[in-house]
C-alpha positions as CSV (number, residue, x, y, z in Angstrom):
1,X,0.0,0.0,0.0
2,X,1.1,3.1,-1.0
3,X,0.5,7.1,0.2
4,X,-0.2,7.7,-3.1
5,X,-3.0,5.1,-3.7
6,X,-4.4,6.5,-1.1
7,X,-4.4,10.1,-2.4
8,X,-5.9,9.1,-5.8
9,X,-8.8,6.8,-3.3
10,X,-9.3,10.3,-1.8
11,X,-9.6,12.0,-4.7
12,X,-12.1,9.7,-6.8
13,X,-14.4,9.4,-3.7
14,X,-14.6,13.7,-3.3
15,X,-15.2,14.0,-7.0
16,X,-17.3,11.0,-7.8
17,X,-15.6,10.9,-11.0
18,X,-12.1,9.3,-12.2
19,X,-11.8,12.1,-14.9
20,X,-12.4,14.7,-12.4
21,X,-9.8,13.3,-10.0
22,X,-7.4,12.4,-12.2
23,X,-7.8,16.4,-13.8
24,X,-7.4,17.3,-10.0
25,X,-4.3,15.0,-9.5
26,X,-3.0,16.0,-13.0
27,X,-2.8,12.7,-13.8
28,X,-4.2,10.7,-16.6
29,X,-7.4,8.7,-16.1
30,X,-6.2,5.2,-16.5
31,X,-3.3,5.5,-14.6
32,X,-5.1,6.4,-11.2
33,X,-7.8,3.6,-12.0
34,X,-4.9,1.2,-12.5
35,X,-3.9,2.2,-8.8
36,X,-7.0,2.3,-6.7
37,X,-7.4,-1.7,-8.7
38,X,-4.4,-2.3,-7.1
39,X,-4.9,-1.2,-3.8
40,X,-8.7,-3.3,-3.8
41,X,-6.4,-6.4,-4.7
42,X,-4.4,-5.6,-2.2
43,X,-7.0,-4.8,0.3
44,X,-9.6,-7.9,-1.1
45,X,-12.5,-5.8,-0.9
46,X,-13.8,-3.5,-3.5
47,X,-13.5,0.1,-2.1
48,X,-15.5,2.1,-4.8
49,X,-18.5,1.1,-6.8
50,X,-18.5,1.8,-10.6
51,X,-21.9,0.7,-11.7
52,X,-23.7,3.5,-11.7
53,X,-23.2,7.4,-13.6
54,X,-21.1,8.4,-11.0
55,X,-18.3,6.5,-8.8
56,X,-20.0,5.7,-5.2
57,X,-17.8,4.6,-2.2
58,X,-18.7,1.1,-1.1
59,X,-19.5,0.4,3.2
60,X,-15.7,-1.0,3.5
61,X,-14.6,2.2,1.1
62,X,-16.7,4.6,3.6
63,X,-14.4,3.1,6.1
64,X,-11.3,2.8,4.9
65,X,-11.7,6.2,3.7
66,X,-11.2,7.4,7.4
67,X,-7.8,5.9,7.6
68,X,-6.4,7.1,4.5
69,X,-7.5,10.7,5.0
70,X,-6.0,10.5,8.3
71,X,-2.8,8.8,6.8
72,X,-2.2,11.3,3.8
73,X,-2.5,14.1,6.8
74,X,-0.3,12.5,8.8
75,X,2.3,12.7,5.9
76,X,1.8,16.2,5.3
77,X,1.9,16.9,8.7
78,X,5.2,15.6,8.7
79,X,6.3,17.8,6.1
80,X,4.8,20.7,7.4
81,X,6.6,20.5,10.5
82,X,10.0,20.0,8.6
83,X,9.1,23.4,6.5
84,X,8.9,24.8,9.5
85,X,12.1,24.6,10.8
86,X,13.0,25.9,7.7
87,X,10.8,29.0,7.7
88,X,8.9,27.7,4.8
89,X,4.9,27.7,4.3
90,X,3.6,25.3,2.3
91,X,0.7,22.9,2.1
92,X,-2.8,22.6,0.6
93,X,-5.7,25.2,1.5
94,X,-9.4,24.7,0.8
95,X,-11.7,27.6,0.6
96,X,-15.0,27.8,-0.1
97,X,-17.3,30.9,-1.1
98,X,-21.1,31.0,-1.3
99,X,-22.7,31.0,-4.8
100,X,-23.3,35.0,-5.5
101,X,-20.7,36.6,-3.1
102,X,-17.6,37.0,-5.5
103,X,-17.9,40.3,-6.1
104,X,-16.8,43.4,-3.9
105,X,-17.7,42.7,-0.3
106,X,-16.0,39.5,-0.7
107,X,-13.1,40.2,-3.3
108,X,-11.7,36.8,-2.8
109,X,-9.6,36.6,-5.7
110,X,-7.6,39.9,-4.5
111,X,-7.2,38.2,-1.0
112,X,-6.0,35.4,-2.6
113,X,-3.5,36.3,-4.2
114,X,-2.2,38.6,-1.7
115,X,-1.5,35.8,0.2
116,X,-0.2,33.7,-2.8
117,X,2.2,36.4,-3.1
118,X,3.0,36.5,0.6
119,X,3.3,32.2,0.5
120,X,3.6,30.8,-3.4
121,X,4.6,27.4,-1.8
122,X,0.5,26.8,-0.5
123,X,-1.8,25.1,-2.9
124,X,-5.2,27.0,-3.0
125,X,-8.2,26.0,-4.0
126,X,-11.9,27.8,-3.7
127,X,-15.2,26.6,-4.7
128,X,-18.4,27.8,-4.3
129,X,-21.3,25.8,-3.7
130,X,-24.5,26.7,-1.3
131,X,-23.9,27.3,2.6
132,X,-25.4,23.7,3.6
133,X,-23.4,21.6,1.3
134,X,-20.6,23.7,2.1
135,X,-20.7,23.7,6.1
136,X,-21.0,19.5,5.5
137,X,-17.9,19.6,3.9
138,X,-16.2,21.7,6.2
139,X,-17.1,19.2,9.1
140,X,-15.8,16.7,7.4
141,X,-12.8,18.0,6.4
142,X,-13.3,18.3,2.8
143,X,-12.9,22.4,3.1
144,X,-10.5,24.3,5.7
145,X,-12.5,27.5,5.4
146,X,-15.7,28.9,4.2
147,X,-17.7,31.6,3.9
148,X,-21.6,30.9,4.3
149,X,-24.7,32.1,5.5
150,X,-26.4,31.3,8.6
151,X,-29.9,30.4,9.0
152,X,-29.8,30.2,12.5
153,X,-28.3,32.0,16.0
154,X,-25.8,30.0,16.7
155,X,-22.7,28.4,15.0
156,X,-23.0,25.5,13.2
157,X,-22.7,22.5,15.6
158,X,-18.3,21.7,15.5
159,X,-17.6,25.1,13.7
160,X,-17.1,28.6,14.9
161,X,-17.6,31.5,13.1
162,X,-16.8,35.1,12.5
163,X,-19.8,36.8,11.5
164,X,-19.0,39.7,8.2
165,X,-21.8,40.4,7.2
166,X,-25.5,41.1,9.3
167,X,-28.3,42.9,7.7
168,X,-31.9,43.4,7.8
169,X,-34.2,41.2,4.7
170,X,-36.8,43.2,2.8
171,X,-39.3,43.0,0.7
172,X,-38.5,43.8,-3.0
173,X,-41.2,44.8,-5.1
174,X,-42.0,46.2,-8.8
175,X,-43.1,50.2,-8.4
176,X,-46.9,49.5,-9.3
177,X,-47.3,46.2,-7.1
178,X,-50.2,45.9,-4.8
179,X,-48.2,46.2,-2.0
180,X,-47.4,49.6,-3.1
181,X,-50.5,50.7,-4.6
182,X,-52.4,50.2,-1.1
183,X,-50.6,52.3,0.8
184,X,-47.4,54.4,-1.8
185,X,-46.5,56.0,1.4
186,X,-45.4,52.6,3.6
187,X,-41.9,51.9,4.2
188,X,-42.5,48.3,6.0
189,X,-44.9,45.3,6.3
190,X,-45.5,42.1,8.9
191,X,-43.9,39.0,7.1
192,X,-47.3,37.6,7.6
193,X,-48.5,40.0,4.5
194,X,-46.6,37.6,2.7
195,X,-48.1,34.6,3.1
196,X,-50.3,34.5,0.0
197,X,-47.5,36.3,-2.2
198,X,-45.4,34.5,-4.8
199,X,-42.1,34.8,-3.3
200,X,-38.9,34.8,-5.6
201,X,-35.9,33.5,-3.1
202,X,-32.4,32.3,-3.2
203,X,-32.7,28.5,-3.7
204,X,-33.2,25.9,-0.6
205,X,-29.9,25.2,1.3
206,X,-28.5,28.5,0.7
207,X,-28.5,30.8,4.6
208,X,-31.3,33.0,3.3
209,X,-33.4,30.2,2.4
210,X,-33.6,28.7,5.8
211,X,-33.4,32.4,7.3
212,X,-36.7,33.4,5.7
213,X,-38.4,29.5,6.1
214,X,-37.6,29.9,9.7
215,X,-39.5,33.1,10.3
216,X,-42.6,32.0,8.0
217,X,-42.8,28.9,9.9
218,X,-42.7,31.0,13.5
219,X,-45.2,33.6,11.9
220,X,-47.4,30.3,11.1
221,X,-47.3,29.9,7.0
222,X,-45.4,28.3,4.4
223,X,-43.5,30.5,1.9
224,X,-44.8,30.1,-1.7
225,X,-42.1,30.0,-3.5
226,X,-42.3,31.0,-7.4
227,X,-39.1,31.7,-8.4
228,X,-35.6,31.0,-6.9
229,X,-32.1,31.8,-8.2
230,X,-28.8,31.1,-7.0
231,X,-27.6,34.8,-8.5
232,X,-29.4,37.9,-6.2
233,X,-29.0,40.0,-9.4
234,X,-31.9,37.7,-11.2
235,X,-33.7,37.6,-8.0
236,X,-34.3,41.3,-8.4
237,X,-34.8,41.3,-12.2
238,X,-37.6,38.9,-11.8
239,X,-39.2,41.2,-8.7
240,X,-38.5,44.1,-11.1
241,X,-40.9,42.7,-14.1
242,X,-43.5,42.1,-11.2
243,X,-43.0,38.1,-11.2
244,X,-43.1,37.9,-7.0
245,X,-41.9,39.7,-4.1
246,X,-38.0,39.3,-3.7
247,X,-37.1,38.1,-0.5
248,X,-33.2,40.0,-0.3
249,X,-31.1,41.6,1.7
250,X,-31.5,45.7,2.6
251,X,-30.7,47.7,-0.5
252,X,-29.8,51.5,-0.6
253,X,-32.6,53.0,-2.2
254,X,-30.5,54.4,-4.9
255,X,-29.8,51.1,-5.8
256,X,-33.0,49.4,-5.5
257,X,-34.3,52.9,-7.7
258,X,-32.0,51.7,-10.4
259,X,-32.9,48.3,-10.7
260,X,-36.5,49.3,-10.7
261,X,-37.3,48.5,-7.3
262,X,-39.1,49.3,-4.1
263,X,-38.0,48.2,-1.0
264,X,-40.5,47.6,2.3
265,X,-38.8,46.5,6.0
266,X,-40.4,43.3,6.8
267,X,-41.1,43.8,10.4
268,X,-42.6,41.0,13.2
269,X,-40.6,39.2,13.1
270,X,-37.6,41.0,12.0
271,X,-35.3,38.4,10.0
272,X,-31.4,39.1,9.3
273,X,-29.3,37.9,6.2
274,X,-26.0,37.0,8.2
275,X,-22.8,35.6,6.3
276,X,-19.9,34.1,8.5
277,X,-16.4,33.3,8.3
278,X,-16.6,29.8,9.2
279,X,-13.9,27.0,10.1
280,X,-13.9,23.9,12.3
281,X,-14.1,24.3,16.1
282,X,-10.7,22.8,16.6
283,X,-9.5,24.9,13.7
284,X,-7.9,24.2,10.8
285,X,-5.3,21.2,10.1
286,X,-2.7,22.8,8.8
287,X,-0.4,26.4,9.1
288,X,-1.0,27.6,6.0
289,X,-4.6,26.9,6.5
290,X,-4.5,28.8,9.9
291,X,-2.5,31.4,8.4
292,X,-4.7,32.0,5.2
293,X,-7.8,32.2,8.4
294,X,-5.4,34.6,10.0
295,X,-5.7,36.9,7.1
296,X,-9.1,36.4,6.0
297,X,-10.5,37.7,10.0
298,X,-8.4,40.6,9.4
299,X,-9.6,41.0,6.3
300,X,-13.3,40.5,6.7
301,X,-13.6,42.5,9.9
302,X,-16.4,40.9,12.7
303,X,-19.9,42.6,12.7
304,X,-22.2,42.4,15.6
305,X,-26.2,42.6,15.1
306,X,-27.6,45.2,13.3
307,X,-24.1,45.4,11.5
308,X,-21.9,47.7,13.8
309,X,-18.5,46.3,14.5
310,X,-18.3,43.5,17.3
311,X,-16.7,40.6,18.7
312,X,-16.3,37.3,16.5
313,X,-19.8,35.9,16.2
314,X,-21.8,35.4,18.6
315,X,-21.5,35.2,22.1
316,X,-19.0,33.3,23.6
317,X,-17.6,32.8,20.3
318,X,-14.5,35.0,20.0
319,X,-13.3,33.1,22.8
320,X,-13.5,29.5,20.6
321,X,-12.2,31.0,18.0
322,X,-9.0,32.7,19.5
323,X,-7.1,35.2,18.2
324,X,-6.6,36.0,15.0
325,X,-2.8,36.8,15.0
326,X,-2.4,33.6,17.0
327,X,-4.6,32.2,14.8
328,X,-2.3,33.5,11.5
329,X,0.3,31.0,12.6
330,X,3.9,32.5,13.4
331,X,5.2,32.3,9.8
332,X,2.4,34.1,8.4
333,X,2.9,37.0,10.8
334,X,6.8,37.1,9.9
335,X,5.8,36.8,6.2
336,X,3.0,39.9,7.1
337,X,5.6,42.6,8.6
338,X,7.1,42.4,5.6
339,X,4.9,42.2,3.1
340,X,2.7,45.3,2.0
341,X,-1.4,44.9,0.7
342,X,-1.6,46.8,-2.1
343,X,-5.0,45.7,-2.9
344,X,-6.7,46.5,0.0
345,X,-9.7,44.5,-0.8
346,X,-10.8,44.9,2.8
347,X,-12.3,48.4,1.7
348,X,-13.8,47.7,-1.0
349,X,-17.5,49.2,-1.5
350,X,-20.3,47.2,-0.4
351,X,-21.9,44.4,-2.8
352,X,-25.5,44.0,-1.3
353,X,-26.3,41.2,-3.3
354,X,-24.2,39.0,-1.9
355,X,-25.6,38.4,1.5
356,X,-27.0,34.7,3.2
357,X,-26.6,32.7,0.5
């Protein structure tokens, strides 16, 4: 048995495709099938199960998959700690971003490749996929960091968080919608006006999805749902052309004027489209995981409710977290004194749309 078999394992089983993974390993195809057949010789048992349109992990694969992840971090581990001595970051970092927020509020490519330039040795890599696939993957390893939205209070159960981003939802409406029409001068409505109104939403597992779900359910209805979108831009576009209300984060009313839009404050309850910086409770495996979380939590400065500036997340949870320059990892914050941000990205003006997905 070989580390390496057990990398390409690992890599078949998170892709659910041997193309995928051997793209992923730069490898050709057959050569990594060739391999993990070796290691099921080896082993006697089938690990992975080929029969159907995508590559499933058998019940003695789902097991063995355990060990080998904990092997193949053992190894690294090893090599980390050797770089170390040498003053050397290196390793492999797993981000990932919810579907919508790549744009100015969360200028992860800039912050990227700051720290690329600060540590070219790390392997990055960033995804983005909706908040509830991404918080599973994150628990089990499969991501170091994320950035999602939260549908509840409280942390995810074995993460902790540092909440960026807490805003009020509202009700996004065409100019000439009934909502309007009874009342031009109203600047809010209960959520429970709602209840027979075709909603247009982000789609289910997303943060503001189970946000607004939550608060229907407590007000005593079920959301209709019309249209859903995984990009807030179309969300308003189809609220615009009078298709539903939009369900979105609080817009300036500039901004809501120019994409042809009225904004309304739902009110009792009062729900909140909160995004978090999220990682594991034990923190991430790696140094140049914890430093990359070192420099996103400066970054992405911690917001309290209501959006002024607070502690990370909520309470109690700056102390789980630690921090951040601890957090950073000692290398990092050598590498940091040094090195200058000429990006800023931190200050970057506001993207509203990108909030609880």
């Amino acid at each position: 048995m070989e580390l390496r078999q057990l990398q390409y394992f690992v890599a078949v089983v998170e892709e659910a495709n041997f193309t995928r993974a051997a793209a992923r390993l730069h490898l050709a195809q057959p050569g990594v099938s060739a391999q993990i057949r070796q290691l099921e010789r080896e082993l006697g048992q089938p690990l992975l199960d080929r029969s159907g349109r995508s590559v499933t992990v058998t019940e003695v694969g789902e097991a063995v998959l355990v060990h080998a992840r904990a092997a193949l971090a053992a190894a690294e581990g090893i090599r980390q700690t050797v770089d170390q001595f040498s003053g050397l970051l290196r390793g492999r970092v797993r981000i990932g971003l919810l579907s919508g927020a790549a744009g100015n509020r969360f200028d992860m490519a800039s912050l990227l490749a700051d720290f690329h330039d600060a540590h070219p040795q790390v392997e990055i890599s960033l995804t983005e996929d909706t908040s509830e696939r991404m918080l599973g993957e994150l628990q089990h390893g499969a991501l170091d960091i994320a950035v999602i939205g939260l549908k509840d209070e409280e942390p995810p159960p074995g993460t902790s968080c540092q909440i960026v981003v807490d805003e009020p939802l509202v009700a996004a409406v065409a100019p000439d919608d009934a909502l309007l029409t009874a009342d031009a001068e109203r600047t809010g409505i209960p959520l429970t006006a709602l209840r027979d109104r075709a909603l247009i939403s982000l789609p289910r597992g997303t943060g503001l999805r189970g946000v607004l779900e939550r608060a229907c359910a407590e007000a005593g209805f079920r959301p209709r749902i019309a249209f859903e979108a995984a990009a807030p831009h179309v969300l308003a576009r189809l609220a615009a052309r009078g298709l539903g209300v939009a369900v979105v984060p609080a817009l300036p009313v500039d901004e809501a004027a120019a994409a042809g839009l009225r904004t309304l404050e739902i009110t009792a309850p009062r729900p909140r489209g909160r995004v978090a910086l999220a990682w594991r409770a034990a923190g991430p495996s790696g140094p140049a995981a914890r430093a990359l979380l070192g420099r996103l939590r400066a970054a992405l400065p911690a917001v309290g409710s209501g959006g002024g500036t607070a502690g990370a997340g909520p309470a109690g949870e700056t102390a789980r977290a630690g921090d951040a320059r601890q957090a950073a990892g000692t290398a990092d914050a050598r590498q940091t004194a040094g090195t200058g941000n000429a990006r800023q990205p931190a200050g970057a003006a506001p993207d509203h749309q990108a909030v609880g997905a």
